[in-house]
N, C-alpha and C positions, 0 to 999 in steps of 0.2 A: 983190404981189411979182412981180415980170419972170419971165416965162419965158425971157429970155436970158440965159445965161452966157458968159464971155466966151472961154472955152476949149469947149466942146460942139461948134464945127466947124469947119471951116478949109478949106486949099486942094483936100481930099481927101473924094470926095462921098461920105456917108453908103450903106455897105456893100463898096463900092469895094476888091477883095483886091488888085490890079494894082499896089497903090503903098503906103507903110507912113509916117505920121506921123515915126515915128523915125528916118527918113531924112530926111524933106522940113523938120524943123524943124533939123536940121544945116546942111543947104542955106540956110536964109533967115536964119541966123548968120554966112555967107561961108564955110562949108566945104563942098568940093565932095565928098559921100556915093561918091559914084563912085570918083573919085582917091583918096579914102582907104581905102576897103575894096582896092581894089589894092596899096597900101604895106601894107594890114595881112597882103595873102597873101603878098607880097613877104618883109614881117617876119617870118614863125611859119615858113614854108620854112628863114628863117637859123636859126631855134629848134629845127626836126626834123631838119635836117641834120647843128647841131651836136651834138644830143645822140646821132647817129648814129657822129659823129666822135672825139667823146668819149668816146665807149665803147672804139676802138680805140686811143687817146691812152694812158686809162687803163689800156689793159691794157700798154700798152708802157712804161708805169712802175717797170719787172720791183726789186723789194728796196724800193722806195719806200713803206711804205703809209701813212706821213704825207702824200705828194704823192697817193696813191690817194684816200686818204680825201676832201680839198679838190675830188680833181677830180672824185670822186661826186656831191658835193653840188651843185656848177654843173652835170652833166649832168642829173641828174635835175630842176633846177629850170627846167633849160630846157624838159625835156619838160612841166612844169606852166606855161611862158609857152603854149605852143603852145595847151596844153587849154584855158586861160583866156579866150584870143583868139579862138580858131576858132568860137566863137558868134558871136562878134560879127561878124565878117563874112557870118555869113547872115543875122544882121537887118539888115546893110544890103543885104541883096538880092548876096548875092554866092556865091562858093562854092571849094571846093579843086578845082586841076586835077583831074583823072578819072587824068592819068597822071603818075605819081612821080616819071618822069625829068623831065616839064615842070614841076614844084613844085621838084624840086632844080636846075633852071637858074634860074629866079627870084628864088632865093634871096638877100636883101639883102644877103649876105655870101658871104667868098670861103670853099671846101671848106678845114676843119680837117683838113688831112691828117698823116700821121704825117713828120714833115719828111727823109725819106730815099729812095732812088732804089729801084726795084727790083731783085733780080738776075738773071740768064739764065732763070731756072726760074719766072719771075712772083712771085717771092716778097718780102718785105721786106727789104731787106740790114741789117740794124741791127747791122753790125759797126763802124761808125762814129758810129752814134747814143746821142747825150746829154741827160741829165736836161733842159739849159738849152736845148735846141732844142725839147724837146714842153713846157715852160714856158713858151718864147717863142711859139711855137704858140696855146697855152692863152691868153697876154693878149692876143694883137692878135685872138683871135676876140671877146674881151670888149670890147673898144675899138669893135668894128664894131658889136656889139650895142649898147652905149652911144651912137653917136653915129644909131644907126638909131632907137631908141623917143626919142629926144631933140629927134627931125626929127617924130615921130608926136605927141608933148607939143606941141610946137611949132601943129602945123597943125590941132589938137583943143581947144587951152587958150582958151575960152571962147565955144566953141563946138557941141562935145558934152562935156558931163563926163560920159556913161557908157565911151566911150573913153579919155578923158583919164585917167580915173582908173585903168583896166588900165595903159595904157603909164608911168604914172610908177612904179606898183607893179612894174612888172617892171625899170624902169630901176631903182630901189632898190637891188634884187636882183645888177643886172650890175657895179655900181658895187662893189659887195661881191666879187663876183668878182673885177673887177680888180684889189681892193687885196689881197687873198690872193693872186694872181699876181705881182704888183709884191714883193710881201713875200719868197715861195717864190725868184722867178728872180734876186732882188739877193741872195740870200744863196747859193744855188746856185754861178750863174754871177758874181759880184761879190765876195763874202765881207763885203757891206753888210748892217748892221741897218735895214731898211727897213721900219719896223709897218706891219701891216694897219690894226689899232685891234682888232680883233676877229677871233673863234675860228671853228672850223667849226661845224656848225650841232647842237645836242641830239640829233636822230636823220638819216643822211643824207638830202636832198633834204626838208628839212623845211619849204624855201619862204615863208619867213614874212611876206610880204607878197602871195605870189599864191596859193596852194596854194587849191584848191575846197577847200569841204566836200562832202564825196562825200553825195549823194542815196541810197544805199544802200552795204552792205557791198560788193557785187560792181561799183561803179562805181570 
């Protein structure tokens, strides 16, 4: 029997830490490991930001908490795109900025802000602000995220399926989001029956296509 296998070695010389297989068989598929670990910091920056944004979305929700409830569950599952991804770009030899402010410039999507001006005092004026302005808010941050992990599917599909397979599971997820937005701001602002197809989620942020199994109680 041969002592050759046809996989036991390759471009990368036996012991060799400076370089990772995992990367270099992405590359000799036609994906460049480089460029993409960049779009995926680019991507999870839109996922920490928004779930940054949505937090203050949601609290400006004030009497709403049918629209609280929906837009818990897209925050919170954004913060599980973020946990999902952010491995993965360290096996490809990559890493998160050091500084906050440069991860939130990055970000593949524009800041979810609360859609209203400030007043003299730095404070939020929301004596003009409407349910169908933080709904409108709320879809077109999903529409970013959708067509950003869709660009990621795109540049991964069949050529790493260990990415491939994060970025479709979190598009799932955004696509779900925006038809709960779609459904919430036609009926708000429109007085349209517009279905989602589907409910908010069993318990909030329940993630059902990305959510880790936590490794312990305390992760």
């Amino acid at each position: 029997m041969s002592d050759q296998k046809q996989h036991a070695s390759g471009s990368i010389e036996p012991g060799d830490t400076s370089k990772r297989v995992g990367a270099e068989v992405i590359r000799e598929r036609g994906c460049d490991p480089e460029e993409l670990r960049e779009k995926l910091v680019d991507a999870v920056g839109a996922e920490f930001t928004t779930y940054y944004y949505y937090t203050n979305l949601r609290m400006h929700l004030a009497g709403e908490e049918d629209y609280k409830e929906i837009t818990e569950d897209a925050r919170l599952e954004d913060r599980a795109h973020f946990e999902l991804v952010v491995p993965r770009i360290y096996e490809l030899e990559g890493s998160l900025p050091n500084d906050i402010r440069d991860f939130a410039d990055r970000a593949s999507c524009p800041d979810a802000e609360v859609p209203t001006p400030m007043d003299d005092d730095g404070c939020l004026d929301t004596s003009t602000l409407e349910v169908e302005d933080i709904l409108e808010v709320l879809l077109e941050a999903e529409r970013c995220a959708i067509r950003t992990w869709s660009e990621i599917c795109d540049m991964t599909r069949g050529a790493d399926p260990r990415t491939y397979d994060m970025a479709q599971r979190i598009l799932n997820e955004e696509m779900d989001h925006e038809a709960w937005f779609i459904e919430l701001l036609s009926k708000e602002r429109d007085g349209e029956i517009n279905p989602a197809g589907h409910f908010a989620r069993g318990e909030p942020g329940d993630a059902p296509y990305t959510k880790n199994t936590p490794f312990n109680d305390s992760a």
